[in-house]
C-alpha positions as CSV (number, residue, x, y, z in Angstrom):
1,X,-10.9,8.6,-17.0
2,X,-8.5,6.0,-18.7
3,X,-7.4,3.5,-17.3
4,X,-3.7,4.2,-17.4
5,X,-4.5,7.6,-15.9
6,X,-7.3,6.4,-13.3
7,X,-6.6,5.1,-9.5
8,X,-8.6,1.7,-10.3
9,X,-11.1,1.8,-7.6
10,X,-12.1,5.7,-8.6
11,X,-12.7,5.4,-12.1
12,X,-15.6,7.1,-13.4
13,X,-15.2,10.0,-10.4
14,X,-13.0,12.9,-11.3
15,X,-10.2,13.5,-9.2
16,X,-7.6,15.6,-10.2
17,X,-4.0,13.9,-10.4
18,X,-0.3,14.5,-11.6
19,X,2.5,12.5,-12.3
20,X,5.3,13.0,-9.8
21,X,8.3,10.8,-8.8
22,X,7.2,7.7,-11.6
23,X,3.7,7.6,-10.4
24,X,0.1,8.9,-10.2
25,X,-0.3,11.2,-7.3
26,X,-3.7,12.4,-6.6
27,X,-5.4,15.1,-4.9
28,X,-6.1,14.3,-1.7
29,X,-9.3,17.3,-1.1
30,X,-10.9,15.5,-4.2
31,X,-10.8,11.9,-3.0
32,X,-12.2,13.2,0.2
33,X,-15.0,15.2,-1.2
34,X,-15.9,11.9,-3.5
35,X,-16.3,9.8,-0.1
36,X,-17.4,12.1,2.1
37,X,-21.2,13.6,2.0
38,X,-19.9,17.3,2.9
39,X,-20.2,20.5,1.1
40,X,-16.9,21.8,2.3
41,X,-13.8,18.6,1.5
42,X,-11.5,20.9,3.0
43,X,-13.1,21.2,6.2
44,X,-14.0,17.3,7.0
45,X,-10.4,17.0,5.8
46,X,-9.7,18.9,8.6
47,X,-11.9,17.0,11.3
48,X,-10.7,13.6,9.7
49,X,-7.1,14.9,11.1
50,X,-8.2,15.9,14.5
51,X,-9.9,12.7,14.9
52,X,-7.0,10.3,14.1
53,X,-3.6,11.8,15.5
54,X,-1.7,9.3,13.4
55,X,-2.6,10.5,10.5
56,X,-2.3,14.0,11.6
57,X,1.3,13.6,12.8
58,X,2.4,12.1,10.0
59,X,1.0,14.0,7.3
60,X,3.8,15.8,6.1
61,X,5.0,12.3,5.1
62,X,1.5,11.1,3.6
63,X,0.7,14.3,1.2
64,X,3.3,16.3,-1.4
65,X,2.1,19.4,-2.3
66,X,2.6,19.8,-6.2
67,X,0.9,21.9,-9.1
68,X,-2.0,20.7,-10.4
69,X,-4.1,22.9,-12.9
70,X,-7.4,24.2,-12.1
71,X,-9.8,26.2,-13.8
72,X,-8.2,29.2,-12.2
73,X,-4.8,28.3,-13.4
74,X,-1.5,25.8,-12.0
75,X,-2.4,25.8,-7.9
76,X,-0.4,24.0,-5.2
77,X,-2.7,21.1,-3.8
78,X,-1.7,18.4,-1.1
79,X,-1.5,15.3,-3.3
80,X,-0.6,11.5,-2.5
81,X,0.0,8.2,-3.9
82,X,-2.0,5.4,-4.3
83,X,-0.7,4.0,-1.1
84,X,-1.3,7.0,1.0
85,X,-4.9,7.4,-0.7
86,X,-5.5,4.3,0.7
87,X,-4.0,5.7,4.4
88,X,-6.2,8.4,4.4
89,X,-9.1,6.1,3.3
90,X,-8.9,4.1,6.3
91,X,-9.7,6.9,8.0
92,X,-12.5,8.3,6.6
93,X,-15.7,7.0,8.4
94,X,-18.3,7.8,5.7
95,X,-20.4,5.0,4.6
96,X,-19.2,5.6,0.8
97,X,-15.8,4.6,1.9
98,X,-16.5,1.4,3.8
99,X,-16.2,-0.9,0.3
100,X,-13.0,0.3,0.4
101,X,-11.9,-0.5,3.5
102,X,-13.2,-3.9,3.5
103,X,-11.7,-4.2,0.0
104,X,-8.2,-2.9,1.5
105,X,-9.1,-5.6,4.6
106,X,-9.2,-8.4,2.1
107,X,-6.9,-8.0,0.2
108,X,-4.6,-8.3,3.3
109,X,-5.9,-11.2,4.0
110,X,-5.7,-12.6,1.0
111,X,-1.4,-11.8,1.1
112,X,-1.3,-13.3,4.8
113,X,-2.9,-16.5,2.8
114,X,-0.8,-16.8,0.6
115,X,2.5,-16.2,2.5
116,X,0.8,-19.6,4.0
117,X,0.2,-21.1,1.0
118,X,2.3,-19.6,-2.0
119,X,-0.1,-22.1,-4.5
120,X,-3.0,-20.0,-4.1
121,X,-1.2,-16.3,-5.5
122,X,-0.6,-18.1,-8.8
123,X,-4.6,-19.2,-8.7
124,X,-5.2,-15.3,-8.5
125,X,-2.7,-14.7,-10.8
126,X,-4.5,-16.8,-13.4
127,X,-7.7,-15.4,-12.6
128,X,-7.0,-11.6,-12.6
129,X,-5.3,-12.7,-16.4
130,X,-8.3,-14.3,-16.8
131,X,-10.3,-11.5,-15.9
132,X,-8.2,-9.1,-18.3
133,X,-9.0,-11.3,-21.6
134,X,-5.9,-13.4,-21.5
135,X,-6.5,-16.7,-23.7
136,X,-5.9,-19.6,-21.4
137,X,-2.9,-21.0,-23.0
138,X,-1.0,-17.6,-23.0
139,X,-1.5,-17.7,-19.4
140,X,-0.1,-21.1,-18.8
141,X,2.7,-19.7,-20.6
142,X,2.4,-16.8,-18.6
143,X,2.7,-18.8,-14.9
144,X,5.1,-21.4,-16.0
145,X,7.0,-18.3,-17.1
146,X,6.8,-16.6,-13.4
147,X,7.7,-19.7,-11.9
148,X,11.3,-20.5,-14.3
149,X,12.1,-16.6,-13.5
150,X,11.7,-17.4,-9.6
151,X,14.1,-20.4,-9.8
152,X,16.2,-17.9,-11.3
153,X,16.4,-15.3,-9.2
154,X,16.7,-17.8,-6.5
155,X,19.6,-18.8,-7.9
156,X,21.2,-15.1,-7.6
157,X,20.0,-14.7,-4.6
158,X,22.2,-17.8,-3.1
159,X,25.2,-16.4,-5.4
160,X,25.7,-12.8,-4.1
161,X,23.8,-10.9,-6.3
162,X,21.7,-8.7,-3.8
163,X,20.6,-4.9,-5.7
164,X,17.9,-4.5,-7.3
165,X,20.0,-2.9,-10.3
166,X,22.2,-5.6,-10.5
167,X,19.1,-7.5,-10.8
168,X,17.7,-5.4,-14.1
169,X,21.2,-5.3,-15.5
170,X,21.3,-9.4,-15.7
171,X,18.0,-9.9,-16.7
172,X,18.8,-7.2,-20.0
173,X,21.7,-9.2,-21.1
174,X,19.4,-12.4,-21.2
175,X,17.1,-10.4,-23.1
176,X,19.7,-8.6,-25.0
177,X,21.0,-12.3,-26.1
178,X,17.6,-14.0,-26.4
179,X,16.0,-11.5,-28.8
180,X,18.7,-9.2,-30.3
181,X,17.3,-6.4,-28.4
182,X,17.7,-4.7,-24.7
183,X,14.2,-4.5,-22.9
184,X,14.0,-0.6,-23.2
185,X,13.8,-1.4,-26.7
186,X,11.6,-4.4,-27.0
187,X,9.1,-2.2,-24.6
188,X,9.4,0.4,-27.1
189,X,8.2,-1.9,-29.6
190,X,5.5,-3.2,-27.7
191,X,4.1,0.4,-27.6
192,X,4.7,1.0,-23.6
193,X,5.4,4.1,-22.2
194,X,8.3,4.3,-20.4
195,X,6.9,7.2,-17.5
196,X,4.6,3.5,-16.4
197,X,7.1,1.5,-14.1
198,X,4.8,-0.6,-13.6
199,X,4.5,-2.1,-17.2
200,X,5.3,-5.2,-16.9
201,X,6.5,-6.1,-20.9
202,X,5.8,-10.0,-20.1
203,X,2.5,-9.1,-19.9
204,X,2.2,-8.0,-23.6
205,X,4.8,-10.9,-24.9
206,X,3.2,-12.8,-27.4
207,X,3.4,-17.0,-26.9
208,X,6.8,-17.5,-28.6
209,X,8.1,-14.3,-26.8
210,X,7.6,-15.4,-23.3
211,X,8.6,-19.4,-24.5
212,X,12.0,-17.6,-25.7
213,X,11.9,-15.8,-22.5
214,X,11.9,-18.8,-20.1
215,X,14.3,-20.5,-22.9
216,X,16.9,-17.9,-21.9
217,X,16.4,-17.6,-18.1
218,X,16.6,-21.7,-17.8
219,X,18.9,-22.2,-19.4
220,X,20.9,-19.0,-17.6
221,X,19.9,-20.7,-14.1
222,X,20.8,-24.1,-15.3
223,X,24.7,-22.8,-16.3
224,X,25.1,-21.0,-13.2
225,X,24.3,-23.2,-11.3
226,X,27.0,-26.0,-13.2
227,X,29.7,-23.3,-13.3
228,X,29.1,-22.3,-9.6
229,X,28.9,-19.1,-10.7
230,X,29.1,-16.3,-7.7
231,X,28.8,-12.6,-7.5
232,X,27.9,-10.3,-9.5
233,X,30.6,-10.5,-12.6
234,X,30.6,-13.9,-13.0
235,X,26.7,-14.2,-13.5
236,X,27.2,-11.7,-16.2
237,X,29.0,-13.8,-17.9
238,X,26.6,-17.3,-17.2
239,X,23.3,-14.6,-18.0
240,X,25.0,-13.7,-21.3
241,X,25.7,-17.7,-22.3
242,X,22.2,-18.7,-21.1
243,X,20.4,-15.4,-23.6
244,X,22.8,-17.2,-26.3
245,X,21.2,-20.6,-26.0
246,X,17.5,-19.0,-26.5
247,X,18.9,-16.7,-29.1
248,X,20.3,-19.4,-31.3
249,X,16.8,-21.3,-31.6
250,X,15.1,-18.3,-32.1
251,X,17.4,-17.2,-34.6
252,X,16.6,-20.7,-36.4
253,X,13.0,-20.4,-36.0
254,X,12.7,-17.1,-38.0
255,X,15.3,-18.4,-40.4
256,X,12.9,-21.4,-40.7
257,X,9.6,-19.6,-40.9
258,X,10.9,-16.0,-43.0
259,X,9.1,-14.4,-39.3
260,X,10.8,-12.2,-36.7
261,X,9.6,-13.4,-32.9
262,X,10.0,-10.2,-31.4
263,X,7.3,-8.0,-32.9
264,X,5.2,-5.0,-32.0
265,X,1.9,-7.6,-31.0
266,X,1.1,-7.0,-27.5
267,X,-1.7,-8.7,-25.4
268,X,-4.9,-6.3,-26.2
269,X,-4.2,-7.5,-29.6
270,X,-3.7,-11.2,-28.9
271,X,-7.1,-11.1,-26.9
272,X,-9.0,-9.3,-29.9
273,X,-8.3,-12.0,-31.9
274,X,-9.4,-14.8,-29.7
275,X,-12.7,-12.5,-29.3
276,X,-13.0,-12.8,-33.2
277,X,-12.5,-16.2,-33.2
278,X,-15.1,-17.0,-30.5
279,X,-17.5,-14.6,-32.4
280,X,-17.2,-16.5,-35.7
281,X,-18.0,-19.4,-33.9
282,X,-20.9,-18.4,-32.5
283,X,-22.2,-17.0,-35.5
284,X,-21.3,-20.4,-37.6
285,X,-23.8,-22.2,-34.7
């Protein structure tokens, strides 16, 4: 199973899945019968129910039945997200699906802590990029970037601007200003596919992308906050100004250099290279 395709903590065991709604759903027989040491999924399915009326009541909620082919052709099979997987997980009392429990148990932990002490969720934030292959400077970048796009939104907050659309529709004309291009497009460069929500396209900037990024959002929180700008409208206008400022000194860059900043290098690639690099190394010791 890829990874784009896989719910993280089942790859490597086949269960059957479909896209539905902008996410993975997955069937929900199959992640029992991978947890559970039964020869019938169906039926400790069933007993998992009866044991925990919660669940039971509020299954209708938890699984959607949708189509999902099987060898004897498109069948209707109770399916559910990766948050309701992890519902029906919980109660599940099979020693295969204790590590996920005590994973799910941590990781809630680990959000109360930080709620506590916001310092340590950008110390897992650098070490999950970490993790992925991220060179460390991109992910200095990466963080100071985070934390200029907080300050920002901040700032919107305090001024009226509340939806999440209104949200997405300010942030595009920053980047619509900064780089020439509206972030549909610039992800469609980057070689994302749009069906994946959960894309973020800062994760596959390259170094001058996301320094032209936080270029355009400071400088956007900086005029809004000397105009006073409120509501929605009017931090159109400041987003637009501040996406100006970062597009002018990109502009002069590539007219300095002969190179356009935004390209089609994402992150995989960025990492390959510093791979190489470390492996050329080695090999010159």
């Amino acid at each position: 199973m890829d990874q784009e395709n896989a719910l993280v903590v089942f790859q490597g065991i086949q269960i059957r899945r479909t896209w539905y709604d902008g996410e993975w759903y997955f069937s929900v027989v199959d992640v029992v019968g991978a947890l559970a040491d039964s020869a019938n999924p169906s039926d400790y399915l069933k007993k998992v129910r009866k044991r925990d009326e919660v669940l039971s009541k509020g299954w209708g909620q938890i699984v959607t039945p949708l189509k999902i082919d099987t060898p004897g052709g498109p069948q209707r099979i109770n399916c559910a997200n990766t948050e309701n997987v992890f519902r029906i997980i919980q109660s599940v009392p099979s020693p295969k699906a204790e590590p996920f429990k005590r994973w799910l148990a941590r990781v809630g932990y680990e959000r109360i802590q930080e709620i506590e002490n916001p310092e340590l969720a950008q110390e897992r934030a650098k070490e999950y990029y970490e993790l992925k292959g991220y060179p460390k400077e991109w992910i200095e970048k990466r963080l100071r970037g985070i934390a200029v796009r907080q300050e920002l939104t901040d700032e919107w907050d305090q001024r009226g601007v509340e939806e999440q659309m209104e949200y997405a529709i300010l942030t595009n004309e920053i980047s619509k200003s900064t780089f020439g291009v509206p972030i549909k497009r610039h992800k469609q460069m980057k070689g994302l596919d749009p069906k994946f929500k959960n894309q973020n396209l800062r994760d596959h900037m390259t170094d001058l992308e996301l320094i032209f990024t936080m270029l355009g959002e400071a400088s956007t929180a900086e005029i809004t906050k000397t105009r006073n700008s409120q509501g929605f409208e009017e931090c159109i206008d400041s987003s637009k100004e501040g996406g100006k400022i970062a597009g002018n000194a990109r502009w002069e860059l590539e007219r300095k250099t002969g190179k356009k900043v935004v390209s089609s290098e994402n992150y995989l690639e960025i990492t390959g290279k510093v791979k190489k690099l470390e492996n050329k190394k080695k090999h010159k010791r």
